[in-house]
VEXFI-336978 format. One record per residue (C-alpha): residue number from 0; x, y, z. Coordinates in pm, whole numbers, plus 32768, in hexadecimal, padded with zeros to 4 digits. Layout:
N
<pt nr="NUM" east="X" north="Y" up="Z"/>
...
This chain:
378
<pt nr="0" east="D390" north="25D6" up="6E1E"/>
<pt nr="1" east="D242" north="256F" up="6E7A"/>
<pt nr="2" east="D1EE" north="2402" up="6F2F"/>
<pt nr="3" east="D0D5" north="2382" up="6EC0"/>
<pt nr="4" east="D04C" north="2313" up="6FF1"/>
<pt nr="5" east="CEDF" north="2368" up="70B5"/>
<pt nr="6" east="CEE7" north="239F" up="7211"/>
<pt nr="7" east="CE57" north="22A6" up="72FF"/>
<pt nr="8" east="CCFA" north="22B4" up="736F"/>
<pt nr="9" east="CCEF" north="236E" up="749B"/>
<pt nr="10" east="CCAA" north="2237" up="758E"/>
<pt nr="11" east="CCCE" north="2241" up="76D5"/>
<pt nr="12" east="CE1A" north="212F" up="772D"/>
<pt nr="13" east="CDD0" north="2067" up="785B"/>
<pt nr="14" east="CEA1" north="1F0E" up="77E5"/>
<pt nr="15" east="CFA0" north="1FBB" up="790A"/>
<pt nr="16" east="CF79" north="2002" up="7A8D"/>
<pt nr="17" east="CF6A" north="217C" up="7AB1"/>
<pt nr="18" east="D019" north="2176" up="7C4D"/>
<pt nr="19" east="D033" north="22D5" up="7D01"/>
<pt nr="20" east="D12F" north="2276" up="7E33"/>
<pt nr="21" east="D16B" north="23AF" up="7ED9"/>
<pt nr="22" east="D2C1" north="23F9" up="7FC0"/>
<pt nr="23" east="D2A2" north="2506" up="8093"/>
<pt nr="24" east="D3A7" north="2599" up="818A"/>
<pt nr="25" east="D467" north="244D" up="810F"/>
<pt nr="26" east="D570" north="24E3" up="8056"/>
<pt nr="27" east="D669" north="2410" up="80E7"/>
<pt nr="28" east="D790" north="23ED" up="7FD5"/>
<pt nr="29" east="D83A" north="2517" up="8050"/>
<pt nr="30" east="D92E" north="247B" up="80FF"/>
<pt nr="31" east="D9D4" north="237B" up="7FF5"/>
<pt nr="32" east="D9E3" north="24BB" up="7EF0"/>
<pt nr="33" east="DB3E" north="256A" up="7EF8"/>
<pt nr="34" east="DAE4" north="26B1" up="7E77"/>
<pt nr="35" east="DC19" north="273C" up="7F35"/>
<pt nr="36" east="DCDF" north="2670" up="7DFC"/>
<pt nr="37" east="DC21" north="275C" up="7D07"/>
<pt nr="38" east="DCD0" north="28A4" up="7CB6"/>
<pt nr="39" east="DC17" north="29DF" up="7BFD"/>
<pt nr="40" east="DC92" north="2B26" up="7B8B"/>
<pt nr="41" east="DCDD" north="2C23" up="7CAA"/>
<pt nr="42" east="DB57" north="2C8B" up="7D32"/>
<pt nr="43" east="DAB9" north="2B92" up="7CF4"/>
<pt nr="44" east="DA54" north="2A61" up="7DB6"/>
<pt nr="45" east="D99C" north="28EB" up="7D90"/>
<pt nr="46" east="D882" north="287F" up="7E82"/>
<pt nr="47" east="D785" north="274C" up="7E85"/>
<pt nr="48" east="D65B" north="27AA" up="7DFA"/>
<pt nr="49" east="D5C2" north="2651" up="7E0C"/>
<pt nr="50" east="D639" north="24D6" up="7E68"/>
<pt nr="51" east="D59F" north="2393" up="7E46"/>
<pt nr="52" east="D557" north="23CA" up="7CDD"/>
<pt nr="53" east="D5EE" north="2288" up="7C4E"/>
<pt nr="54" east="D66A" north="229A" up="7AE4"/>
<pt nr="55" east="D606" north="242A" up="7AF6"/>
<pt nr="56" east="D62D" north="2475" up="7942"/>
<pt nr="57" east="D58C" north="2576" up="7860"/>
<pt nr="58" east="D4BF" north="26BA" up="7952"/>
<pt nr="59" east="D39A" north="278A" up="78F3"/>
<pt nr="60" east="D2E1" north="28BB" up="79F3"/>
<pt nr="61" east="D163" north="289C" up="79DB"/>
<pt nr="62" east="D0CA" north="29E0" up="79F8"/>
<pt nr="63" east="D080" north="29BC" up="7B84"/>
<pt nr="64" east="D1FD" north="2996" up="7BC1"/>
<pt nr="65" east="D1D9" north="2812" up="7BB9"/>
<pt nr="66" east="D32D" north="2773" up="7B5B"/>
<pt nr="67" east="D2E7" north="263A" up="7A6B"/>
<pt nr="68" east="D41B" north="255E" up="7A42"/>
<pt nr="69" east="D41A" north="2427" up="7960"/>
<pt nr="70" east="D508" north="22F2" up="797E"/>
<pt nr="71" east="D57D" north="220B" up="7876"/>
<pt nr="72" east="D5C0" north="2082" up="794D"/>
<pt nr="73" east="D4C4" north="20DC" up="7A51"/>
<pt nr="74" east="D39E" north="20E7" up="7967"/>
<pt nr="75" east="D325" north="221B" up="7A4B"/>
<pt nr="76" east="D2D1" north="2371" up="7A38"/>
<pt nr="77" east="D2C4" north="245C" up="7B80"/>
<pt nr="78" east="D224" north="2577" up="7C06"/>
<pt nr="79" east="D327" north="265A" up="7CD4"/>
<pt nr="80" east="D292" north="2764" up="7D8A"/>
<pt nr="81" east="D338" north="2873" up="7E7E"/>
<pt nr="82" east="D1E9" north="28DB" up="7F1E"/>
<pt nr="83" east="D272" north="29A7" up="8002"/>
<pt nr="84" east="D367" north="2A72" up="7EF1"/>
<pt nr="85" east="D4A4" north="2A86" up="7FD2"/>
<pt nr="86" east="D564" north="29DE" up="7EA5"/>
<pt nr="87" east="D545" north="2876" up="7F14"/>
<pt nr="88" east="D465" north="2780" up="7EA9"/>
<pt nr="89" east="D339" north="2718" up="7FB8"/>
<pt nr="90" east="D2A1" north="25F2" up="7EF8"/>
<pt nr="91" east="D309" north="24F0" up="7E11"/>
<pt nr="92" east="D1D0" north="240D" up="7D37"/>
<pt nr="93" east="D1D9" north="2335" up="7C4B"/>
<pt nr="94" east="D0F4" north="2376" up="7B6A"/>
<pt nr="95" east="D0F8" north="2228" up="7A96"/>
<pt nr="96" east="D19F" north="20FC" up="7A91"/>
<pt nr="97" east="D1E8" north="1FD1" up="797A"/>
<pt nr="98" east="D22A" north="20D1" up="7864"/>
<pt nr="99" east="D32F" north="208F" up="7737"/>
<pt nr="100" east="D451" north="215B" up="7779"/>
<pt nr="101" east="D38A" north="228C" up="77C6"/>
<pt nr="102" east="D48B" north="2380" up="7784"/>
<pt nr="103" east="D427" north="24A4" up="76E5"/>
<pt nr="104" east="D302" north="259E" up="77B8"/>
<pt nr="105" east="D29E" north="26CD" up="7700"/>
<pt nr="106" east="D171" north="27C2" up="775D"/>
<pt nr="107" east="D055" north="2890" up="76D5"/>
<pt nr="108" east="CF20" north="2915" up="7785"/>
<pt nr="109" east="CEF5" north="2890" up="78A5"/>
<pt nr="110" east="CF51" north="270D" up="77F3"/>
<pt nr="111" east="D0A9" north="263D" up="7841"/>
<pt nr="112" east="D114" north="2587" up="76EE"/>
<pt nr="113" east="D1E8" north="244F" up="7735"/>
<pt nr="114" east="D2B2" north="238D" up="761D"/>
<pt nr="115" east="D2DB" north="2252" up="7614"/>
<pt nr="116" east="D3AA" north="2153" up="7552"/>
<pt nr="117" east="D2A6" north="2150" up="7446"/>
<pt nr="118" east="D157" north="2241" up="74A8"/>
<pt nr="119" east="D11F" north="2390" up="754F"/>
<pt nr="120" east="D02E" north="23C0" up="765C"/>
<pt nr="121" east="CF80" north="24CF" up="76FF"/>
<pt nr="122" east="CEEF" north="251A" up="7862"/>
<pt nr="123" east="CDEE" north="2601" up="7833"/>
<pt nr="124" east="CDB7" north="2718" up="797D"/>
<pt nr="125" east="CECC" north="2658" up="7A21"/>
<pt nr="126" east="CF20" north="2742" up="7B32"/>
<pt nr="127" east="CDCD" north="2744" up="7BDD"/>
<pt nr="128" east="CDF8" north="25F8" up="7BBF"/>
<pt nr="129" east="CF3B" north="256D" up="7C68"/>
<pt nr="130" east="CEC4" north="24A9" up="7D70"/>
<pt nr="131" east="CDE5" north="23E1" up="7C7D"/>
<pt nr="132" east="CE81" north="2414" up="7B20"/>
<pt nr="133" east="CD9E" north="239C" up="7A0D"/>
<pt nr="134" east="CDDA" north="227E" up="790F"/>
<pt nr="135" east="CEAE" north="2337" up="77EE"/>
<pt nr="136" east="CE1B" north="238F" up="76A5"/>
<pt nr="137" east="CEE8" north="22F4" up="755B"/>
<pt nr="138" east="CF26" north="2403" up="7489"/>
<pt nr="139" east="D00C" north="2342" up="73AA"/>
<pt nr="140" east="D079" north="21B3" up="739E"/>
<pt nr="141" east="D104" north="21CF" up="7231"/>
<pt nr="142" east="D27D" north="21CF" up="7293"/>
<pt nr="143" east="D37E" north="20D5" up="7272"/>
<pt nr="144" east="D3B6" north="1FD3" up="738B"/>
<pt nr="145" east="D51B" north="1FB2" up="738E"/>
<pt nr="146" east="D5B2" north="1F9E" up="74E0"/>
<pt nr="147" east="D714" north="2020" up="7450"/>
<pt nr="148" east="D709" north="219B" up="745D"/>
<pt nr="149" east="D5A0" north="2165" up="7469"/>
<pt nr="150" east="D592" north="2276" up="75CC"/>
<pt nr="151" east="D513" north="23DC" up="755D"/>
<pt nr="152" east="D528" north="251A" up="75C6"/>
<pt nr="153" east="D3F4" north="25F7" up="757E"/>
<pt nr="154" east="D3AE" north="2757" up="7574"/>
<pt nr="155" east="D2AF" north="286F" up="74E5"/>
<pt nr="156" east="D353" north="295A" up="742A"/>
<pt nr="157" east="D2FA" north="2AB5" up="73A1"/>
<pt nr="158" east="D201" north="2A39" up="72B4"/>
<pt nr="159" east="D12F" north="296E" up="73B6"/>
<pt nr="160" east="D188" north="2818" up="7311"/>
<pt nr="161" east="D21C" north="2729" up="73ED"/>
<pt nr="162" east="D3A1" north="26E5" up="736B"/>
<pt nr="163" east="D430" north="2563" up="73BA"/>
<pt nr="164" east="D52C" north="24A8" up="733D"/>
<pt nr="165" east="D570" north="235A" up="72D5"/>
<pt nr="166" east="D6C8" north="22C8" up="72DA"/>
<pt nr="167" east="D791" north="21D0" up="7229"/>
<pt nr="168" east="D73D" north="2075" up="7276"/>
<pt nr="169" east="D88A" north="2024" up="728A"/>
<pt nr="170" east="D9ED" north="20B7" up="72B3"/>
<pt nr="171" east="D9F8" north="2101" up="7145"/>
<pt nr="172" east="D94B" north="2064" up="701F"/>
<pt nr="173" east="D83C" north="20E1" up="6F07"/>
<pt nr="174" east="D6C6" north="2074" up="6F63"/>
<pt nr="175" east="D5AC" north="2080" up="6E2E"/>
<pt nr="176" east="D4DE" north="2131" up="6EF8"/>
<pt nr="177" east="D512" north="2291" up="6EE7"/>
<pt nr="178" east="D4A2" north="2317" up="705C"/>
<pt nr="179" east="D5FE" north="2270" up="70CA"/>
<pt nr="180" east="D703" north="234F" up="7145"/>
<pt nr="181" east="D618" north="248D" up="712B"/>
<pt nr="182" east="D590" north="256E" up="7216"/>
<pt nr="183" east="D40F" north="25D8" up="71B4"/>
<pt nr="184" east="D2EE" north="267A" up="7203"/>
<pt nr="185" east="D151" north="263C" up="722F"/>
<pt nr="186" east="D032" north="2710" up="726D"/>
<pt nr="187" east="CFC4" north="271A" up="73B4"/>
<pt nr="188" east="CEC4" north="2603" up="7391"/>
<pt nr="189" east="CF9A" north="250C" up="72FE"/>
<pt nr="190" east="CF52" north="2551" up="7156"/>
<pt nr="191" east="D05B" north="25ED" up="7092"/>
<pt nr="192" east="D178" north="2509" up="70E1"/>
<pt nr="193" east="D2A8" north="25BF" up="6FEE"/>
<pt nr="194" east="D421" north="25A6" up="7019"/>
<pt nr="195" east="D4D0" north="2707" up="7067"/>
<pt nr="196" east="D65A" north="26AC" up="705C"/>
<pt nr="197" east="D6EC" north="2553" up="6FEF"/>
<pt nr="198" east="D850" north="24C2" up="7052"/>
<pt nr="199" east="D81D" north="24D5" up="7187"/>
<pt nr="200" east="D893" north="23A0" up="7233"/>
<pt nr="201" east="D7F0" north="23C4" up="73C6"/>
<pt nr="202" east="D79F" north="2509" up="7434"/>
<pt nr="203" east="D747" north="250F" up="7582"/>
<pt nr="204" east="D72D" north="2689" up="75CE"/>
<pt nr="205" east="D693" north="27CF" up="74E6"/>
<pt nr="206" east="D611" north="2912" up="753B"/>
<pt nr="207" east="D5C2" north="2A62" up="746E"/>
<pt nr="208" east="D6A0" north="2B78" up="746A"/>
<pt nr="209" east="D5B6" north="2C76" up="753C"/>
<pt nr="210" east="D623" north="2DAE" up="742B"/>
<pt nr="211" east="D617" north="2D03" up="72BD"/>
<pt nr="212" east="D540" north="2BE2" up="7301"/>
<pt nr="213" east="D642" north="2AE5" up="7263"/>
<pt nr="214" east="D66A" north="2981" up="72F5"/>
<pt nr="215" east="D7BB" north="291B" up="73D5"/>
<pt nr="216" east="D7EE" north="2795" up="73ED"/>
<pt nr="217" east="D8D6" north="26AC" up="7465"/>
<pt nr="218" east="D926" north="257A" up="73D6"/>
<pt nr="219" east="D9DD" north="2471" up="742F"/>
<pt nr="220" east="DAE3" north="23D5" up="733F"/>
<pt nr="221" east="DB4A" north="227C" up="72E2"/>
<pt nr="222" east="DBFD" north="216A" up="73C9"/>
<pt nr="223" east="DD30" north="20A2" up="7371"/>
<pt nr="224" east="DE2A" north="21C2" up="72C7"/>
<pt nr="225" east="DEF7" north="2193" up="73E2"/>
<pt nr="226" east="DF2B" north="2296" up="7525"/>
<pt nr="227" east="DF51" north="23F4" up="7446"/>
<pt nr="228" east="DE6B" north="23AF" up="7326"/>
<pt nr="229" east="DD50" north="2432" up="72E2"/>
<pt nr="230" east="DCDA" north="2549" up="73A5"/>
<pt nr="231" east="DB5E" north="256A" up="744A"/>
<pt nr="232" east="DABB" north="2697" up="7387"/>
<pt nr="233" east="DA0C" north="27E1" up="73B9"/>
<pt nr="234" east="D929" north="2830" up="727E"/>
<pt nr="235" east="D875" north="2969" up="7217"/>
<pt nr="236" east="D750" north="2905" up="7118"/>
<pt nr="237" east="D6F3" north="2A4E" up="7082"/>
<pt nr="238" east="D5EE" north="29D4" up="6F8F"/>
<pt nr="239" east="D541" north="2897" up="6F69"/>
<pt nr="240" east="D5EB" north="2771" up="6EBB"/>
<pt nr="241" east="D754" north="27A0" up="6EF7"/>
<pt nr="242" east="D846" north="266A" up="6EFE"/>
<pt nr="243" east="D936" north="2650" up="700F"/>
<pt nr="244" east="D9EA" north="250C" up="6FAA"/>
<pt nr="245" east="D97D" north="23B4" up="702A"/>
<pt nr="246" east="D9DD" north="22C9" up="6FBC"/>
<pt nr="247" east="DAD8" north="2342" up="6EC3"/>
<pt nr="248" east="DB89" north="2471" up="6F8D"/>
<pt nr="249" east="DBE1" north="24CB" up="70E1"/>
<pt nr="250" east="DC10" north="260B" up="71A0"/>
<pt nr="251" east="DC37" north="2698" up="7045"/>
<pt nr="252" east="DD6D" north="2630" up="6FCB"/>
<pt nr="253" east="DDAE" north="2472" up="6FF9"/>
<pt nr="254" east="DD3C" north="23C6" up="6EF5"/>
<pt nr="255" east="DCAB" north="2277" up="6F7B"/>
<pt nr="256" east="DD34" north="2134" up="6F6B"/>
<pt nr="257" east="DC6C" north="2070" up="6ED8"/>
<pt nr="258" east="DB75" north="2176" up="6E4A"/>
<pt nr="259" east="DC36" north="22BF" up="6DD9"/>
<pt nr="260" east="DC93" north="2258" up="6C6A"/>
<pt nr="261" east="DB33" north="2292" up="6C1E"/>
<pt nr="262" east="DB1B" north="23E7" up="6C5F"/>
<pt nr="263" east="DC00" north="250D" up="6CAC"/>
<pt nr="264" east="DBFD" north="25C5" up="6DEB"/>
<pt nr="265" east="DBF7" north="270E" up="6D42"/>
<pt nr="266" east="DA9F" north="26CF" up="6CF6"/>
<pt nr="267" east="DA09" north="26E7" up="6E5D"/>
<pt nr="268" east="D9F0" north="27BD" up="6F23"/>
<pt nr="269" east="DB2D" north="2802" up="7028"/>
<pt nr="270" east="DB14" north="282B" up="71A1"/>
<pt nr="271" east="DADB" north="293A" up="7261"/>
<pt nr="272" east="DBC1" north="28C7" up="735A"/>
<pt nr="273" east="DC7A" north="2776" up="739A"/>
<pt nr="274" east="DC64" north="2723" up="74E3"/>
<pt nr="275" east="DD6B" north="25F1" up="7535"/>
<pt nr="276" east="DD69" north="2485" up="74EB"/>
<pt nr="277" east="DC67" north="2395" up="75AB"/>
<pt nr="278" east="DBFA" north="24B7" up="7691"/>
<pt nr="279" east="DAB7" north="2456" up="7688"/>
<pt nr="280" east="DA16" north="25A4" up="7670"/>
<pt nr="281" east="D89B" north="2588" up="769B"/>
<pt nr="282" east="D7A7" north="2682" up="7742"/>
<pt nr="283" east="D810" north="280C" up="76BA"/>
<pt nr="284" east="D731" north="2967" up="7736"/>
<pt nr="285" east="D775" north="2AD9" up="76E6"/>
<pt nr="286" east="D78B" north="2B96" up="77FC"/>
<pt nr="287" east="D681" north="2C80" up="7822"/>
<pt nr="288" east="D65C" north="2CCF" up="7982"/>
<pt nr="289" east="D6E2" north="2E16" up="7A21"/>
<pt nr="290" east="D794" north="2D68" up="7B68"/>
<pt nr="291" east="D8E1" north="2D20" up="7AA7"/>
<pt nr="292" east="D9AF" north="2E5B" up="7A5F"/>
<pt nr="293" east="D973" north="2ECD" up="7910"/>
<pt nr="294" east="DA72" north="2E54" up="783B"/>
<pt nr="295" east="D9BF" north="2D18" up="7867"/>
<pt nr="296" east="D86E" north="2D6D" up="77BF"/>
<pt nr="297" east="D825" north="2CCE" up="7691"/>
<pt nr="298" east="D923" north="2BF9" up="7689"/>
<pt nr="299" east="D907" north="2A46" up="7683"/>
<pt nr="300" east="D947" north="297F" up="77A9"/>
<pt nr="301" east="D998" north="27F2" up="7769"/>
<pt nr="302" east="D98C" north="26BE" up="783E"/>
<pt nr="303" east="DA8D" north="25DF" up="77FD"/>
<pt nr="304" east="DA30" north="2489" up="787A"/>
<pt nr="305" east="DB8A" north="23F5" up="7854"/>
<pt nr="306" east="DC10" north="22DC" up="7765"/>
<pt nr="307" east="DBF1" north="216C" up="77A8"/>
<pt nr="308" east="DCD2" north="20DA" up="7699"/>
<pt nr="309" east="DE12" north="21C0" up="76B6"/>
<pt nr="310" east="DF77" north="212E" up="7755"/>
<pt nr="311" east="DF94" north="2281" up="7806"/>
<pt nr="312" east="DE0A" north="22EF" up="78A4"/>
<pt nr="313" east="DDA4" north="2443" up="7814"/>
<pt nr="314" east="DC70" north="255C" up="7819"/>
<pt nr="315" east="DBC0" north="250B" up="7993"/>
<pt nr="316" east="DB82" north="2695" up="79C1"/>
<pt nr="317" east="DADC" north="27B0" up="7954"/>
<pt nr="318" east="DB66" north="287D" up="7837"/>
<pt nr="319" east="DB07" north="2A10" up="77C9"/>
<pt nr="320" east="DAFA" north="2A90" up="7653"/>
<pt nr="321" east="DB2C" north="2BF1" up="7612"/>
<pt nr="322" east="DA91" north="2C7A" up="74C3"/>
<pt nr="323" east="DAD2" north="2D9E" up="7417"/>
<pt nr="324" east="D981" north="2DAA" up="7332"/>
<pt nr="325" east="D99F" north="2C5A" up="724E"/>
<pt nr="326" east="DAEE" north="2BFF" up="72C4"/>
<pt nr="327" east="DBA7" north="2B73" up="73E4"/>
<pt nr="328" east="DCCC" north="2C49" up="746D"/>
<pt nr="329" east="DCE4" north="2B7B" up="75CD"/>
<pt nr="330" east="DCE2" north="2A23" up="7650"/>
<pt nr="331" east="DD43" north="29D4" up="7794"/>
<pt nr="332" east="DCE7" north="2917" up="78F4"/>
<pt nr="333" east="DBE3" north="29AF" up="7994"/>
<pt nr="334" east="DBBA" north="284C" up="7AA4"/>
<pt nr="335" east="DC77" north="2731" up="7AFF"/>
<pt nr="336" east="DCCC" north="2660" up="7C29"/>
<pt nr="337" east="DC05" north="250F" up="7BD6"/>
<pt nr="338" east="DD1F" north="2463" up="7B43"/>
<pt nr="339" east="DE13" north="2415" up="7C86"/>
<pt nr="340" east="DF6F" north="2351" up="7C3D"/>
<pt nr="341" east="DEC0" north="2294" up="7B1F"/>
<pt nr="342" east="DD83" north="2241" up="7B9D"/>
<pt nr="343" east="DC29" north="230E" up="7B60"/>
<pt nr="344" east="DB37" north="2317" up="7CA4"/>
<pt nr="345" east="DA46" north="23D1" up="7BCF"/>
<pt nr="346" east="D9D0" north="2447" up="7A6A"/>
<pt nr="347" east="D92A" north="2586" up="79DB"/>
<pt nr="348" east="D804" north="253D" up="78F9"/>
<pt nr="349" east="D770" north="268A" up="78B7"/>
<pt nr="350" east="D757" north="27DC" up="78FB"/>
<pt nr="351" east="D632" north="28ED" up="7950"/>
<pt nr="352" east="D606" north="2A4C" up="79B2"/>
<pt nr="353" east="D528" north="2A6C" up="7AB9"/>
<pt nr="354" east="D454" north="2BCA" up="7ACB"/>
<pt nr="355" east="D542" north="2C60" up="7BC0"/>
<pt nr="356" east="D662" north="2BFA" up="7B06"/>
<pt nr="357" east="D6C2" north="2AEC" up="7BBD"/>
<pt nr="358" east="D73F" north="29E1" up="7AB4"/>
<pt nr="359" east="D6EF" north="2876" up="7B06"/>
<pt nr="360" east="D7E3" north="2769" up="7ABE"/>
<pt nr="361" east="D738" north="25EF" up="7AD1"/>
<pt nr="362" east="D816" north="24D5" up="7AEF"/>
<pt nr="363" east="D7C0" north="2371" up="7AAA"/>
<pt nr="364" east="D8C8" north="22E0" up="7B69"/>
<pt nr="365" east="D881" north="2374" up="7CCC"/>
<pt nr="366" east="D70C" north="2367" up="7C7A"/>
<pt nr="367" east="D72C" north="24DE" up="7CF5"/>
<pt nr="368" east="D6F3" north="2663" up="7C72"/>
<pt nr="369" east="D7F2" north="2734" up="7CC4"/>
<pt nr="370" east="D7BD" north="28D9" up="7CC1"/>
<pt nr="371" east="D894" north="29C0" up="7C89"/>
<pt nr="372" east="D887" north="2B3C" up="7CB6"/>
<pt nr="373" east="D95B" north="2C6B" up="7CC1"/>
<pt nr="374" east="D9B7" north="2D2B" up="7DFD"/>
<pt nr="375" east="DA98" north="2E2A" up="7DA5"/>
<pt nr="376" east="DA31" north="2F88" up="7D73"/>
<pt nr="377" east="DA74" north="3013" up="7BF7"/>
């Protein structure tokens, strides 16, 4: 389905402070993060890659091997760079400051994309530039402003359009506006605006399967079922314009409430995988490195930032998918450790695979990057 809607004149923004603060050999958090509580599959092993990222959400690699990290409360994105490529970070900037929600970072020649609430913005040549970033081109401001779900998560997929979503702006409800609960896609320069998959509540994490080309998502599903119901969701959109349920279904099979008398779930599409109540899964990669032994390869890692509204805390950790082609055959703990005796000291956001396979893990909570590699021989 195509939005009618023009991208915005390509204007420089300066209505916000563009601040580069740079932290070197500062690094400094090491010492209140328990990574001896976080246990890994024999061979493998956790490490900080970078500290005194505050809110650390959604990653992106610019093509220099500069690690962009965007926050959500902070209003912030950063510049992480390991200049000295021993596998921890050297430098920490902030690039800019004052931004709405600035969750979502996405990247394409040489130019960091950065969603907010409501717009997308561009730094053009931003790596020669870190020191003295330059004001942000607005490549889009046609987007709803609705705090609620309002965060995105952005990415270019296979077909160089830039893929967002925008969630429900509530917990559940129907909106006239059609761009609710959808994720979508634009052309590069902002035109083209068209929904890809609807019913999807408030995905927070999608990547491309790297053999077929298909889009993965999570999605997150509705609040106040109680501690079992329903489950967070991983959905494979084949084609454009499949349903996957909001408001009227969840993880394939509970009718809502309120909304489910109005249509059946056997008209949407099902899940790929259901991934537990209130989990909170957000930030999902394939792995595509060649670090991890090889039963890993191709298959989905997922963050699970952890519930906030269940009697008995869940999610907090790091979870592995095993596919077999289309379908999942696996699903089991791949990290965990920041939940201790009830309380969490930290959250996973997202996941990335680094060039030497490394895969990232950014936390929110501990405003810190973890890395973890494999050390065993296989």
């Amino acid at each position: 389905m195509l939005i009618k809607s023009q991208p915005a004149t390509h204007r420089l923004l300066a209505i916000f402070p563009i601040i580069t603060v740079s932290c070197i050999g500062c690094l400094n958090q090491a010492e209140s993060v328990p990574l001896d509580t976080i246990t890994l599959p024999p061979g493998f092993s956790i490490s900080l890659y970078a500290d005194n990222v505050p809110n650390a959400r959604s990653m992106v690699l610019g093509n220099k091997g500069t690690l962009f990290v965007s926050t959500r409360s902070a209003g912030k994105v950063y510049a992480v760079q390991d200049l000295n490529h021993d596998g921890r970070a050297d430098k920490v900037s902030v690039l800019a400051s004052g931004l709405n929600s600035p969750n979502g970072v996405a990247w394409r020649q040489g130019a960091l994309f950065v969603a907010e609430i409501n717009r997308i913005l561009r730094f053009d040549n931003i790596e020669s530039q870190l020191d003295s970033p330059p004001p942000p081109v607005v490549v889009n401001d046609s987007l709803p402003n609705d705090h609620h779900h309002g965060w995105k998560f952005i990415a270019f997929g296979p077909d160089d359009k830039l893929y967002l979503q925008v969630g429900a702006p509530c917990n559940v409800c129907q909106k006239d506006n059609p761009l609710y609960a959808t994720i979508d896609r634009m052309n590069p320069d902002g035109s083209g605006l068209e929904i890809f998959a609807h019913g999807v509540r408030n995905s927070v994490g999608f990547d491309w399967h790297p053999q077929t080309g298909e889009l993965w998502f999570t999605d997150n599903g509705r609040d106040w079922l109680g501690d079992k119901l329903p489950d967070d969701e991983l959905n494979r959109a084949a084609t454009q314009g499949q349903h996957f349920g909001f408001p009227y279904c969840h993880a394939g099979d509970i009718a809502d409430p309120k909304f489910g008398h109005l249509r059946h779930c056997q008209a949407f599409e099902p899940p790929a995988l259901k991934l537990g109540a209130h989990v909170a899964a957000l930030g999902m990669r394939f792995y595509t490195g060649n670090l991890f032994p090889a039963a890993y390869k191709n298959q989905i890692f997922i963050a699970q930032h952890g519930s906030w509204n269940s009697s008995v805390p869940v999610g907090y950790r790091v979870m592995a998918v095993q596919l077999n082609g289309n379908k999942v055959v696996n699903y089991q703990i791949f990290a965990e450790g920041w939940l201790q005796n009830g309380r969490a000291w930290g959250r996973p956001v997202d996941v990335l695979v680094m060039p030497d396979g490394a895969l990232l893990v950014s936390d929110d909570k501990a405003g810190v990057i973890y890395r973890i590699i494999c050390t065993a021989q296989f």
